[in-house]
N, C-alpha and C positions, 0 to 999 in steps of 0.2 A: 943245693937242696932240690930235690925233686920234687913238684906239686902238682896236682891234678887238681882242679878247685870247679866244682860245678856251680850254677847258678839258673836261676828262671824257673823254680819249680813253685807249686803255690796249686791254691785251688782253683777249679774251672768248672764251668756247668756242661753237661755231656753235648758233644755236640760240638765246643768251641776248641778253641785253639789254644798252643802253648810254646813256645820256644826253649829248650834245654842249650846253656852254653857250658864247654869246657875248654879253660883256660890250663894250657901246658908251663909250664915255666922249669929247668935244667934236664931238658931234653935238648938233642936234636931233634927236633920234630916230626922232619921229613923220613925219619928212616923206622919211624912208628907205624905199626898199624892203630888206626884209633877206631875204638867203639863204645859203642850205649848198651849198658844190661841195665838188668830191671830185678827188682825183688819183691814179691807181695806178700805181706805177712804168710806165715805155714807153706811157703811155695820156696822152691828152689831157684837161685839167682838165672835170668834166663838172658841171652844174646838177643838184643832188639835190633841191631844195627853195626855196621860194621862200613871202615873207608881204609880200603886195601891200595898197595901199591897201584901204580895210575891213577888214582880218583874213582877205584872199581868201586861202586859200592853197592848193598846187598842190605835187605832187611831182612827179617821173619816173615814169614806167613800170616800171623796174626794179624801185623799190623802194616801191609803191603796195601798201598794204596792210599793209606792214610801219612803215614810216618818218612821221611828223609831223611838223610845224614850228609852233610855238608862240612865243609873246611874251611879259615880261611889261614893262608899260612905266614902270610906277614904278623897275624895276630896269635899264631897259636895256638887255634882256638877250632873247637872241634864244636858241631852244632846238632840237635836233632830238633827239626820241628815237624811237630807233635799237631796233627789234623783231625776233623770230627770227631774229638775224642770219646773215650766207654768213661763208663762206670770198673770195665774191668780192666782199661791200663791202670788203674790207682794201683803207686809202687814206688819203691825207692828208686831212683835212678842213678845206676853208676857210669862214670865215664873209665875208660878203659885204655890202658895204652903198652901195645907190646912190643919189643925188638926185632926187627925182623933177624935179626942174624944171631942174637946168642938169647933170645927167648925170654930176656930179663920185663917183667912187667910192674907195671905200676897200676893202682886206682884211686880214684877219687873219693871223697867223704861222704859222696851221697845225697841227693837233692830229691826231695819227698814232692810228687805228683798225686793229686786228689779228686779225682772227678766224681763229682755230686750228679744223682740221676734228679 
């Protein structure tokens, strides 16, 4: 069975910090692209982060400077932590995990981020 299972989502006052993990489990791992999207009520699910083949990885514009995407891969386990954070990252955060070769994707359940101004 395949599981995406996010975790570390909760509320934060602006400004602080927050850690997102997702835990992979009936994948092979290494042969995933893994990422962070994000969905805020009335908004369209958006690409916050991405960890391509090599360890390349790449954020958004929005939140460049603030936000990483990290791995670890003995654990499985895809990371984004979340710096000086808004009022306007509040949003569902999804972990994300695609094939690189036949496209087949998976996501996760969803871990609710809330930052209080």
């Amino acid at each position: 069975q395949v599981q995406l299972v996010e975790s570390g989502g909760g509320l934060v006052q602006a400004g602080g910090s927050l850690r997102l993990s997702c835990a992979a489990s009936g994948i092979i791992f290494s042969m995933y692209t893994m990422g962070w999207y994000r969905q805020a009520p009335g908004k369209q699910r958006e690409l916050v982060a991405v960890l391509a083949r090599g360890n390349r990885l790449s954020v958004a514009d929005s939140v460049k400077g603030r936000f990483t995407i990290s791995n670890d891969n003995a654990k499985k386990t895809v990371y984004l932590q979340m710096n000086s954070l808004k009022p306007e990252d509040t949003a569902v955060y999804y972990c994300h995990a695609e094939h690189r070769i036949t496209g087949i994707d998976f996501w996760g359940q969803g871990t609710q981020v809330t930052v209080s101004s």
